[in-house]
C-alpha distance (Angstrom), angle and dihedral (degrees) to the residues before:
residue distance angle dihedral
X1 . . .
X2 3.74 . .
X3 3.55 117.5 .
X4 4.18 116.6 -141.2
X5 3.72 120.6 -142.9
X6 3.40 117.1 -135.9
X7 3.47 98.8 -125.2
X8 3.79 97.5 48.6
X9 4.57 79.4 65.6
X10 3.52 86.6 55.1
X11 3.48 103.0 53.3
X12 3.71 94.3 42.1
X13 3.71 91.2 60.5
X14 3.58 95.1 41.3
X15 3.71 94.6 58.4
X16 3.41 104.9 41.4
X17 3.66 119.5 95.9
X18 3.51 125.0 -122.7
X19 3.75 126.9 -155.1
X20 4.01 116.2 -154.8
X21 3.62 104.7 173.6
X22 3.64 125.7 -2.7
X23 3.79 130.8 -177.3
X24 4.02 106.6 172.3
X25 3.82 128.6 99.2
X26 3.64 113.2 -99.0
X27 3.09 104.5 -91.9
X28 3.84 104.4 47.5
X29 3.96 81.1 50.4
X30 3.43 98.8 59.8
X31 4.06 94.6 45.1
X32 3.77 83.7 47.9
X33 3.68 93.7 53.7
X34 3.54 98.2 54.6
X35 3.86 99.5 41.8
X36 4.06 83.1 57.7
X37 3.81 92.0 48.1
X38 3.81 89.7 43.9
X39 4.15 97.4 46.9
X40 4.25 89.3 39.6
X41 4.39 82.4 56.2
X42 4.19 93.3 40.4
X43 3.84 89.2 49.0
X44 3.65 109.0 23.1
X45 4.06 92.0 152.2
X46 3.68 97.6 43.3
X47 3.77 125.7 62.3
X48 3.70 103.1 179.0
X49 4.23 82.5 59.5
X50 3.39 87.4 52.2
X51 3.72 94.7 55.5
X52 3.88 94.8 30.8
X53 4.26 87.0 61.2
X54 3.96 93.9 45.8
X55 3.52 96.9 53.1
X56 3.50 94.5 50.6
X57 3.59 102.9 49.7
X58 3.81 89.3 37.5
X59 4.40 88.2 57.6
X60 4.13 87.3 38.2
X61 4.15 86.1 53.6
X62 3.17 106.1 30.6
X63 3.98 115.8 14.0
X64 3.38 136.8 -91.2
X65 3.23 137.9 -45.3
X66 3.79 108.1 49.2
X67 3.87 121.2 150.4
X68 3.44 135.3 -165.5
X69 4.03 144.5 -168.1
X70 4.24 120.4 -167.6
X71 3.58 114.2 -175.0
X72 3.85 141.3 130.0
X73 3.83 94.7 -129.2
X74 3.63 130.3 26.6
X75 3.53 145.8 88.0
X76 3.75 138.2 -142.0
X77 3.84 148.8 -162.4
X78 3.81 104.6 -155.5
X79 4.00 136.3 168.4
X80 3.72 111.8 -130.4
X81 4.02 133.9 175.0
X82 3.64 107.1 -109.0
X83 3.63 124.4 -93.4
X84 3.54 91.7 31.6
X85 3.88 121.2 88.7
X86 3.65 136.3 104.0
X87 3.56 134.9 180.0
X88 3.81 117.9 169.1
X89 3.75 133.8 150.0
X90 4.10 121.9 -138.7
X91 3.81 134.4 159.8
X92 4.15 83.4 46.7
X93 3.47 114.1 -78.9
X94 4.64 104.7 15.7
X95 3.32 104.1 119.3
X96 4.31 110.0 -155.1
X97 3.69 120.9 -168.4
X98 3.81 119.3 -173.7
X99 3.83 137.0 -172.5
X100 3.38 158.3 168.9
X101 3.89 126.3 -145.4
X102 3.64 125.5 176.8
């Protein structure tokens, strides 16, 4: 029997992204995703990076005006054009809401 070291569980739940609500098509979810994951590794220590890098790739992609919030504790009540919302968790406990409103 294989023995699991405790830190090996850690890191596997820290690193795996977590969707909580998502209202996208497929595809624009899945791009989404991974630009969060990627900007959350690049700028691990700074939040308003984070956010900064999403919203720019997200306008380049797919048109202005995107907006997003990275934290570790907050919550929100926000009015967003349909089909475009995401709010996932990765690197454990960052939180990243993104949205577009016309």
């Amino acid at each position: 029997m294989t023995e699991v070291k405790k830190d090996d569980v850690v890191k596997i739940l820290h690193t795996y992204p977590l969707c909580r609500k998502c209202d996208m098509s497929d595809e624009m979810k899945q791009e989404a995703m991974e630009l969060c994951v990627t900007a959350a590794e690049k700028y691990a220590d700074n939040y308003e990076s984070v956010s900064r890098m999403i919203k720019e790739t997200m306008d380049k992609k797919f048109g202005a005006s995107w907006h997003t919030v990275v934290g570790e504790g907050y919550g929100f009540e926000i009015t967003y054009q349909l089909k475009h919302l995401l709010y996932m968790y990765c690197a454990g406990n960052l939180a990243i809401c993104i949205w577009k409103s016309a």
